[in-house]
RODO-2510 file (C-alpha; in nm, 4 decimals, decimal comma):
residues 413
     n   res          X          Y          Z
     1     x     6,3765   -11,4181   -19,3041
     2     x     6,1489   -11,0839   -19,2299
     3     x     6,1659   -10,9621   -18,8870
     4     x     5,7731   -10,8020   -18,7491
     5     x     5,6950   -10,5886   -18,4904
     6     x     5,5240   -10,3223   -18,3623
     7     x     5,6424   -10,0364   -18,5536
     8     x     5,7338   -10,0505   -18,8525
     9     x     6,0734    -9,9761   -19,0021
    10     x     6,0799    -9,6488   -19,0985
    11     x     6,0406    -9,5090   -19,4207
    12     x     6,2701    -9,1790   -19,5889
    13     x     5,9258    -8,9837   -19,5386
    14     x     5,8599    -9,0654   -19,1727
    15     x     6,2445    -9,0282   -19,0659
    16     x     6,2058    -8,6807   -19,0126
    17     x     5,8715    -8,6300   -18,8652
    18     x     5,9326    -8,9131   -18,5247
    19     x     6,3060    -8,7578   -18,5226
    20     x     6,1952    -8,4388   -18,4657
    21     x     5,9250    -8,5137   -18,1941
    22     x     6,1953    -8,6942   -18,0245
    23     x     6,4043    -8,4054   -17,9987
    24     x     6,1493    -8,1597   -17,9256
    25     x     6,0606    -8,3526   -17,5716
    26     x     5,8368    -8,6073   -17,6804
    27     x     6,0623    -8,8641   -17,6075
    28     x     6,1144    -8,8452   -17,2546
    29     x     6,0360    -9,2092   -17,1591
    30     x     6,2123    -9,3306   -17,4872
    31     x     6,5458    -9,2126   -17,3739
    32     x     6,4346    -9,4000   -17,0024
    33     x     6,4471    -9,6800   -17,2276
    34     x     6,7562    -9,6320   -17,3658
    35     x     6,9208    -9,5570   -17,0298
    36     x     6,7576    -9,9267   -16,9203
    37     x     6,9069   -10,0835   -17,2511
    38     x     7,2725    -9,9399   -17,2480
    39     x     7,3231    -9,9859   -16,8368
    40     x     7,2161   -10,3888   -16,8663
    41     x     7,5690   -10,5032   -16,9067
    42     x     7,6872   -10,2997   -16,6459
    43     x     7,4125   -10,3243   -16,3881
    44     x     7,4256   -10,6654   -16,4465
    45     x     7,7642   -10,7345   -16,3565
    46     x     7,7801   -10,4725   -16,0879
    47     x     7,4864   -10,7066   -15,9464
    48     x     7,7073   -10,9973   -15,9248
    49     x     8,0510   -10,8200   -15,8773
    50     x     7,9616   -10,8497   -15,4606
    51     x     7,8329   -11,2207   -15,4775
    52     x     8,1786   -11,3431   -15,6441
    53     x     8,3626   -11,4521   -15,3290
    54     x     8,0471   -11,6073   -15,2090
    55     x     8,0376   -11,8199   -15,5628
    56     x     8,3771   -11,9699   -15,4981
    57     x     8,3505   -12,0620   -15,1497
    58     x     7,9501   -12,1819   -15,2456
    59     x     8,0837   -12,4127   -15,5149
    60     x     8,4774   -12,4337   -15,3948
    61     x     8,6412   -12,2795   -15,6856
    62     x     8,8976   -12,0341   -15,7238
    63     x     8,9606   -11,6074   -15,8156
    64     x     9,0555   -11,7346   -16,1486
    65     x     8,7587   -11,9855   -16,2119
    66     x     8,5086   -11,7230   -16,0661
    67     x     8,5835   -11,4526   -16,2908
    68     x     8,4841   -11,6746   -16,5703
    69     x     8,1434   -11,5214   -16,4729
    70     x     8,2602   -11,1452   -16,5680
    71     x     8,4529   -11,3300   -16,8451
    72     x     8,2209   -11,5206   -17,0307
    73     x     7,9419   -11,2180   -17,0284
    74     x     8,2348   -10,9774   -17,1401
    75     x     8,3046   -11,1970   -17,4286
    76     x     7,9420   -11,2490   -17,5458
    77     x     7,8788   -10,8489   -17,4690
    78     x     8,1546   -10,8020   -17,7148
    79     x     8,0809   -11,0488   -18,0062
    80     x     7,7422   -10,9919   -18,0248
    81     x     7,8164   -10,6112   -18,0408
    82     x     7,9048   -10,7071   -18,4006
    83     x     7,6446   -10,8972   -18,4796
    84     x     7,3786   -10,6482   -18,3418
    85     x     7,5745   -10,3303   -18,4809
    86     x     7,5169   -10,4044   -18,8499
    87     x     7,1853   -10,5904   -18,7937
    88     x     7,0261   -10,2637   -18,6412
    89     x     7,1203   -10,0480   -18,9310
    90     x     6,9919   -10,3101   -19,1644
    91     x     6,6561   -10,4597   -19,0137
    92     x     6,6468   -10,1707   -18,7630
    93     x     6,6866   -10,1084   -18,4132
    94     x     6,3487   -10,1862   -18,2687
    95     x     6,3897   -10,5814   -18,3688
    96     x     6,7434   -10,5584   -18,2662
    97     x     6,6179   -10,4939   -17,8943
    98     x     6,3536   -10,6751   -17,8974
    99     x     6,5872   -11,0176   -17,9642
   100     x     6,8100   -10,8979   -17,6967
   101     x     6,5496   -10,8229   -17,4039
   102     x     6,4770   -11,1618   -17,4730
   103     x     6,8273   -11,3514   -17,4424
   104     x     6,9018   -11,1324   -17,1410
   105     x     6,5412   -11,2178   -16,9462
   106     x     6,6732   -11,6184   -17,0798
   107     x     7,0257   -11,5741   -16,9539
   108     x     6,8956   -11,4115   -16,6113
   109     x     6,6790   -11,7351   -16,5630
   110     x     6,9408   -11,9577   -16,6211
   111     x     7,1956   -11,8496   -16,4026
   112     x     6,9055   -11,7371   -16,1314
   113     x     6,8535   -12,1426   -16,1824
   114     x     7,2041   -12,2897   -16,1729
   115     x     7,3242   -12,5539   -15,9728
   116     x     7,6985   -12,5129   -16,0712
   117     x     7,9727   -12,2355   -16,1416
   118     x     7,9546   -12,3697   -16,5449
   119     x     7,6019   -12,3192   -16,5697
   120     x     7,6131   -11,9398   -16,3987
   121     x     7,9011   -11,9102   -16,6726
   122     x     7,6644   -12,0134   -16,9562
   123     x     7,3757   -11,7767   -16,8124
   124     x     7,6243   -11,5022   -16,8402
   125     x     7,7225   -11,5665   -17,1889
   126     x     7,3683   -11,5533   -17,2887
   127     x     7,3151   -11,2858   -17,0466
   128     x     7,5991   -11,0813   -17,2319
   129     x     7,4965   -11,1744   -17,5948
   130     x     7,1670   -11,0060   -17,5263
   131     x     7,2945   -10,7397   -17,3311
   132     x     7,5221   -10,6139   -17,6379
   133     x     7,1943   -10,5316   -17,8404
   134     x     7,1037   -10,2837   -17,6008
   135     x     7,4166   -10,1282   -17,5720
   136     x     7,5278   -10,0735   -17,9246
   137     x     7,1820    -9,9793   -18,0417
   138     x     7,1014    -9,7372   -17,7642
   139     x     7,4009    -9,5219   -17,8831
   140     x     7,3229    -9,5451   -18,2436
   141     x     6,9704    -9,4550   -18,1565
   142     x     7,1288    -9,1637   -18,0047
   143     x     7,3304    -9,0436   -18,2873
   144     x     7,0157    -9,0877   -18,4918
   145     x     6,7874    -8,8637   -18,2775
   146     x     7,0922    -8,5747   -18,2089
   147     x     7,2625    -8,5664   -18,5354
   148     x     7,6382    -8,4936   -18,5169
   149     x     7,5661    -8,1733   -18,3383
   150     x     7,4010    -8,3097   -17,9839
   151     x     7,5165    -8,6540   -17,9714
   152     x     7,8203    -8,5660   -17,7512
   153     x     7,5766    -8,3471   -17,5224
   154     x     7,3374    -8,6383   -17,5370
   155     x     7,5899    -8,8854   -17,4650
   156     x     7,6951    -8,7138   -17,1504
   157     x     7,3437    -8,7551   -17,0388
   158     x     7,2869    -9,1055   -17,1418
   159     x     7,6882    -9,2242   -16,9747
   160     x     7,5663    -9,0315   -16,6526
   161     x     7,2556    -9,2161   -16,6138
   162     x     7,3925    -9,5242   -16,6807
   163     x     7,6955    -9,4515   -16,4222
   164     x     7,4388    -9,4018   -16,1805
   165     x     7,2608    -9,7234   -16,2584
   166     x     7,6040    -9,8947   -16,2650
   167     x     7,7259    -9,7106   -15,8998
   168     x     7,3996    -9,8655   -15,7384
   169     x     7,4142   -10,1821   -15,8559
   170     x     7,6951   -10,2975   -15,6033
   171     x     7,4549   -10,1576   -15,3280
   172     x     7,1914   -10,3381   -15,4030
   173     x     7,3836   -10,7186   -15,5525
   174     x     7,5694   -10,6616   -15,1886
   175     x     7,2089   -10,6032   -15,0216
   176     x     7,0467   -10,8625   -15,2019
   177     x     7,3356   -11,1010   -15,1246
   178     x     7,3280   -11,0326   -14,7564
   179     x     6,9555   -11,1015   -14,7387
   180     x     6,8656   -11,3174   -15,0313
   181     x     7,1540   -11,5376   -15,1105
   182     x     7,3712   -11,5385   -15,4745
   183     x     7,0962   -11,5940   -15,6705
   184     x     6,8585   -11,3043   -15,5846
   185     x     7,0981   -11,0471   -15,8163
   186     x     7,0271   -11,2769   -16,1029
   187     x     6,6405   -11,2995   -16,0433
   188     x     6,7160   -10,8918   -15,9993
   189     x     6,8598   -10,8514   -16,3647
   190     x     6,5497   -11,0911   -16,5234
   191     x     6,3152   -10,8381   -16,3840
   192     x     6,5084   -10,5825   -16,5311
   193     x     6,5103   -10,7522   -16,8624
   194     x     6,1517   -10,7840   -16,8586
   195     x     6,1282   -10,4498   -16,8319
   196     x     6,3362   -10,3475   -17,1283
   197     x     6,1426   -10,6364   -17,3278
   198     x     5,7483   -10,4293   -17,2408
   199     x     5,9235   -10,0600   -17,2789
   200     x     6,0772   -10,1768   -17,6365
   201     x     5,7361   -10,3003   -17,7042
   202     x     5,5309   -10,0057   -17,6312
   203     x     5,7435    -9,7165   -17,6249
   204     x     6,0410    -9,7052   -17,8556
   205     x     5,9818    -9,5754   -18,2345
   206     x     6,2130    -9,7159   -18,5127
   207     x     6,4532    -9,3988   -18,5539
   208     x     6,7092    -9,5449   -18,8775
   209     x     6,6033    -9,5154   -19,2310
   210     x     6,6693    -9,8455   -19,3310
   211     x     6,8433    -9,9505   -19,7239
   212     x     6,6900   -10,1514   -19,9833
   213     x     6,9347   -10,4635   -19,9435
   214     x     7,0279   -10,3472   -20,3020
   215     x     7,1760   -10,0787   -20,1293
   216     x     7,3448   -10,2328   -19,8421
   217     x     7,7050   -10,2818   -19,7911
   218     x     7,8335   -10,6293   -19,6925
   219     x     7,9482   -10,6384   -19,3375
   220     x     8,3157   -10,6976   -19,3789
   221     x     8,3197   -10,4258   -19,5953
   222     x     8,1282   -10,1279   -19,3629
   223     x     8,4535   -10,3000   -19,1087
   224     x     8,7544   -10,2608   -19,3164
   225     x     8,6748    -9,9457   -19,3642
   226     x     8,6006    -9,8580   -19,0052
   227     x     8,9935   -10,0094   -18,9348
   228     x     9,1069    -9,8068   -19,2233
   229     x     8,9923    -9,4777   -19,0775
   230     x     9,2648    -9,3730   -18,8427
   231     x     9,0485    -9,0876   -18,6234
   232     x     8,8071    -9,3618   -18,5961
   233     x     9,0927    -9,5380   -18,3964
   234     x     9,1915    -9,2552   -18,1942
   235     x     8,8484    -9,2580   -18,0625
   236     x     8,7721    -9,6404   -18,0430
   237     x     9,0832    -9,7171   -17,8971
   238     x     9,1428    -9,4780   -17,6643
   239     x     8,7484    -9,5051   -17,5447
   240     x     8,8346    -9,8749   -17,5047
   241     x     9,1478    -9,8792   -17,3508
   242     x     9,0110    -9,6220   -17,0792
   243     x     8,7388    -9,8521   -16,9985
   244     x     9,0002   -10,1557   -16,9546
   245     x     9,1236    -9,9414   -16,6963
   246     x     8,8261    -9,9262   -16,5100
   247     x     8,7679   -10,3004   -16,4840
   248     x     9,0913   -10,3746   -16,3282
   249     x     8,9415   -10,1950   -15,9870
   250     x     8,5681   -10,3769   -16,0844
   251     x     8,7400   -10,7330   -16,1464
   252     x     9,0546   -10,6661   -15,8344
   253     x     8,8531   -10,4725   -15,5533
   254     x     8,6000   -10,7490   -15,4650
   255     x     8,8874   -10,9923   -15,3283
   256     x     9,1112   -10,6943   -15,2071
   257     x     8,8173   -10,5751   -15,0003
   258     x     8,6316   -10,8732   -14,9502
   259     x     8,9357   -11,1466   -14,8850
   260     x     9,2296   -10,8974   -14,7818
   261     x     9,0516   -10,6378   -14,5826
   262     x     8,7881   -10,8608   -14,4566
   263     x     8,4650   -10,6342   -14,5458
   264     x     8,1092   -10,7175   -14,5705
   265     x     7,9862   -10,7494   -14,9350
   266     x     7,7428   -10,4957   -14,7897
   267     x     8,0328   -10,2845   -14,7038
   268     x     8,2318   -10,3354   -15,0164
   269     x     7,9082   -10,2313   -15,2198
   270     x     7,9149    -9,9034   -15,0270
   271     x     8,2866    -9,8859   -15,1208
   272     x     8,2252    -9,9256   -15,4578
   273     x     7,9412    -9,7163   -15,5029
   274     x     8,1541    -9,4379   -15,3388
   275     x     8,4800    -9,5033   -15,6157
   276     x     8,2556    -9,5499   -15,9071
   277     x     8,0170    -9,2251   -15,8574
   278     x     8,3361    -9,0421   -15,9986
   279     x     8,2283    -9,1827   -16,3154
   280     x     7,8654    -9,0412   -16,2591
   281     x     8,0164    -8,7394   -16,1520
   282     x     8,2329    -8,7216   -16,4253
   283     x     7,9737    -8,7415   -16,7025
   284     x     7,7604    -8,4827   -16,5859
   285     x     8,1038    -8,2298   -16,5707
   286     x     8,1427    -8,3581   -16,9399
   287     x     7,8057    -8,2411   -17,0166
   288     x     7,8541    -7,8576   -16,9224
   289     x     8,2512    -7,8718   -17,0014
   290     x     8,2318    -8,0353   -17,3767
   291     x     8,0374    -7,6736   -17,5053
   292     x     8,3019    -7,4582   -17,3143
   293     x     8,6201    -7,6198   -17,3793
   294     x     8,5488    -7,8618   -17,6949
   295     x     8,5898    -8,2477   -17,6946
   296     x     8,9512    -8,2416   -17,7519
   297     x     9,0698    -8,0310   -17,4591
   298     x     8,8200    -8,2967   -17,2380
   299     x     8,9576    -8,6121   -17,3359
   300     x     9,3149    -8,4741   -17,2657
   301     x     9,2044    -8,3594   -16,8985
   302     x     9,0323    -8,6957   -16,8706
   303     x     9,3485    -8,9099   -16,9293
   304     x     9,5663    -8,7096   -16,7081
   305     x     9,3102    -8,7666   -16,4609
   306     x     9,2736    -9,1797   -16,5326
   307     x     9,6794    -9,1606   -16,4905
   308     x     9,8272    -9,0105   -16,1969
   309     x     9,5727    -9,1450   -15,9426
   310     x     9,6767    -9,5269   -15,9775
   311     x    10,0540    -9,3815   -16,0052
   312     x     9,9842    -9,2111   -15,6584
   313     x     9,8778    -9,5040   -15,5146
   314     x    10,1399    -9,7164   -15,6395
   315     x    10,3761    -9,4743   -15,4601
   316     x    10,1562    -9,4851   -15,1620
   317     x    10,1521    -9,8578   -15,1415
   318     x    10,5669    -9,9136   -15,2106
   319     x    10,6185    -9,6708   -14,9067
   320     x    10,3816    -9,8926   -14,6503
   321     x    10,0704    -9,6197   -14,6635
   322     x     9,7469    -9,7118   -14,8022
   323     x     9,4542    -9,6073   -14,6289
   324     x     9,1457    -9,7525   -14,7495
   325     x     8,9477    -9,3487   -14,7316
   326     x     9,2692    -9,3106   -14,9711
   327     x     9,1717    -9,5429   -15,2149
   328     x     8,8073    -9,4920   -15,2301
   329     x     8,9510    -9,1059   -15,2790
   330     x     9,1947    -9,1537   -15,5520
   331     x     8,9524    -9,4485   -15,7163
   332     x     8,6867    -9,1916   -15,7307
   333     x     8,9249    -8,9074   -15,9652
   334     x     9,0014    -9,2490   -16,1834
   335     x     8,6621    -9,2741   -16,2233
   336     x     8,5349    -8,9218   -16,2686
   337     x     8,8043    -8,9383   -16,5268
   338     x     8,6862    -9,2191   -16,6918
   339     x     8,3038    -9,0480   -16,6912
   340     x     8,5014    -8,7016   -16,8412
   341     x     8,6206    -8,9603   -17,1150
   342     x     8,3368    -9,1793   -17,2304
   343     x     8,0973    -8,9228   -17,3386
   344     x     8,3374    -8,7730   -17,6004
   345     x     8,5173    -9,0482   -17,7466
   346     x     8,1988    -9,2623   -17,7717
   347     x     8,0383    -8,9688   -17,9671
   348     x     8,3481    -8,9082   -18,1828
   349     x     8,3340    -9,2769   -18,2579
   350     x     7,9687    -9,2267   -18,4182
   351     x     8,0312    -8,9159   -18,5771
   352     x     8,3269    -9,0635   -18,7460
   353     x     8,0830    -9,2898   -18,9708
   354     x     7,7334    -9,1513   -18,9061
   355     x     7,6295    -9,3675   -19,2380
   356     x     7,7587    -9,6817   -19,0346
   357     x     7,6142    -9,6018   -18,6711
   358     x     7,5246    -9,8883   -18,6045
   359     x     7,8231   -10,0827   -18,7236
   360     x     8,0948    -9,8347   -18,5711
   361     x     7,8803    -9,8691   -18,2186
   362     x     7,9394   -10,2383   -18,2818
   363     x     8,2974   -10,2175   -18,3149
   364     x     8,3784    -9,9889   -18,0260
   365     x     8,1570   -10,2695   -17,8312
   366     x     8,3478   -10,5485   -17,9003
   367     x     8,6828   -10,3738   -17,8618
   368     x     8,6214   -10,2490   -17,5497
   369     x     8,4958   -10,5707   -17,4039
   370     x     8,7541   -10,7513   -17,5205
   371     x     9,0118   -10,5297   -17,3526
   372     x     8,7594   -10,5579   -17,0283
   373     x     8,7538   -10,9441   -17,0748
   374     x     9,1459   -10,9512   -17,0792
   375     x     9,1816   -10,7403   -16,7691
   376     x     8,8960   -10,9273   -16,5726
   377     x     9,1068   -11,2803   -16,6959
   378     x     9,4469   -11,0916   -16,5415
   379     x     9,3004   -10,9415   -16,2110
   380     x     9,2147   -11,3403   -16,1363
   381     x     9,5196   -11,4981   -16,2806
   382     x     9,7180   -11,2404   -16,0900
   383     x     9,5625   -11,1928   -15,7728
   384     x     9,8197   -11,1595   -15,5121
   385     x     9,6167   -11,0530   -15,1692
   386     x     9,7500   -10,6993   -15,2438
   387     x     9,6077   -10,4133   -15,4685
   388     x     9,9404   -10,3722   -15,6924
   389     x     9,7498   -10,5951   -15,9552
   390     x     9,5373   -10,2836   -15,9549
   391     x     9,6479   -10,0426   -15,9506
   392     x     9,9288   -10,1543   -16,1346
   393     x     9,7133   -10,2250   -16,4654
   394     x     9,5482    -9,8710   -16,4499
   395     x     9,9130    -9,7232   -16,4839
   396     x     9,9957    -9,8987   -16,7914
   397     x     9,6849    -9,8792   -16,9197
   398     x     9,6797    -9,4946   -16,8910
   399     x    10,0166    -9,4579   -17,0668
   400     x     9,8861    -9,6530   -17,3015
   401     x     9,5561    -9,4213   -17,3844
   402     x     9,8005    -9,1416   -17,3506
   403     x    10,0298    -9,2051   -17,6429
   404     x     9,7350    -9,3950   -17,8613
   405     x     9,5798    -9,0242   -17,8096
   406     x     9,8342    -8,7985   -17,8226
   407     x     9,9352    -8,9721   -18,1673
   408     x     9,6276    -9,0255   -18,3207
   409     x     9,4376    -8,7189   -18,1987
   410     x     9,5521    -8,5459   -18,5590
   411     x     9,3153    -8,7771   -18,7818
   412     x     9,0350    -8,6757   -18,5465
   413     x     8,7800    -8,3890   -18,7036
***
């Protein structure tokens, strides 16, 4: 079957003429378009994220049965991340976002249409299968516009914009929920779909060369040898581990805030916003520090920094002290962490197979939202009325980027 669109799948002889009037500033409101495609998955949980307490008590069902909603998407974010990956750098990435603006704005309606917690689940799992297009193309697009030499740079740019997409989407799923009801964040991400379905179709250029299928490599192949490739690993796993972290504070703070401390989901939206902007924060220190003090020296800071806040709070919470202002404080240096980390080890991840783009993208995808699957699964299972579940997580999981790091790092260019 031959995929049609607008544009045309590049040719060797075009490659370089678009690439170059993308980097030279033409490409302005392509790169809009990219921020819209890679934040999806995150905006559109952060919409939610607010409304999940609401959901159980709506349709009687508990923490562990409501995060089926973060769950399901996670799982269909990550699968399709595979399937997408290799499909962009074989039919190219225009089609591939075209197909997922299109299960997203489906998803959106069917969840913004549901009359019970599985049908929100199934909305989500569409929701997420489209939403992995956009993120694992918009980075490969990336690495095809920058080359090896600007993607980190670029990537800092594209991870800050999306934090800050991803920081106000609380804000506005708790604002929406307090005026609109559950389902106005849902009818909030299908108009944000839509959007990424007209800007794919009138502003992005293809950007990948693609091979004669003579010339392609099977799938499985392009991923044993991803696997194979230990500084691949360093990157991929330690990117992914990272963001695992994060999710135990987007999966645990709703019902620690919400159910525990008895805030608004207005309130907790504000909270959230405040904690995650670290991550904002952090991406735009990665952009200026990356040139000064090279990618290796930042991801080392940023672990350090995704490990001792959690550990400070566990200590804070055994001795009987745990101010919320606390919280939001140390959250925040977990996050700006996190948004010191992404940047780099998403770029190293590309630049490890810059052949394969598209297919390394995919795997760092589905890794990583596995991992945030797992933790979102454990923050419900485990939900005790207390933030040790938390916090908790983020400790082990920082060890665990640590060592991965500290013993991989060698295999890394």
């Amino acid at each position: 079957m031959r995929f049609r669109d607008r544009s045309p799948i590049m040719t060797r002889e075009s490659e370089n003429q678009s690439v170059s009037r993308l980097r030279e500033g033409a490409g302005v409101l392509v790169f809009a378009t990219l921020v819209l495609c890679t934040s999806f998955g995150e905006v559109a949980t952060g919409l939610i994220v607010p409304a999940m307490p609401a959901l159980g008590d709506v349709f009687q069902r508990s923490p562990g049965t409501i995060q089926l909603t973060i769950v399901s998407f996670a799982v269909m974010f990550a699968l399709g991340q595979l399937f997408f990956g290799p499909f962009s750098d074989r039919r190219g990435r225009r089609t591939a976002l075209l197909i997922g603006a299109v299960l997203t704005l489906a998803g959106s309606a069917i969840a913004a249409m549901a009359d019970s917690i599985g049908v929100i689940v199934l909305g989500r799992a569409i929701q997420g299968l489209g939403g992995a297009s956009g993120y694992v193309v918009s980075r490969a697009i990336v690495r095809d516009i920058y080359g090896a030499d600007g993607a980190p740079k670029a990537m800092a740019a594209l991870f800050a914009l999306m934090a800050a997409s991803f920081l106000a989407a609380p804000l506005v799923g708790g604002a929406l929920l307090d005026v609109a009801g559950w389902r106005a964040g849902f009818v909030f991400a299908g108009a944000a779909a839509l959007i990424w379905l007209v800007s794919t179709l009138f502003v992005l250029p293809e950007t990948v060369t693609v091979a004669p299928a003579s010339e392609a490599q099977k799938v499985h192949i392009v991923y044993l040898g991803l696997f194979r490739h230990k500084g691949f690993l360093a990157f991929m796993l330690t990117h992914s581990i990272g963001y695992a972290g994060l999710y135990c504070f987007v999966a645990g703070g709703p019902y620690y805030f919400i159910e525990s401390l008895g805030t608004t989901p207005s309130v907790y939206g504000v909270i959230a916003a405040i904690a995650m902007s670290g991550f904002l924060t952090g991406s735009f220190a990665a952009r200026s520090a990356i040139p000064r003090w090279g990618s290796a020296k930042v991801i080392h800071v940023s672990l350090a920094l995704m490990f001792f806040p959690p550990l400070v709070l566990t200590g804070l919470a055994l001795a009987g002290s745990l101010p919320v202002a606390l919280i939001v404080a140390l959250q925040f240096v977990f996050w700006f962490g996190g948004g010191f980390l992404a940047p780099n080890t998403a770029a190293g991840v590309m630049m490890s197979h810059p052949k394969a783009a598209g297919a390394a993208a995919a795997v760092l995808g589905f890794v990583q939202m596995c991992a945030a699957a797992a933790v979102s699964l454990a923050q419900g299972l485990i939900y005790d009325g207390t933030l040790y579940p938390v916090i908790g997580m983020q400790v082990v999981l920082g060890l665990a980027a640590w060592l991965i790091w500290t013993r991989l790092r060698r295999y890394t260019p």
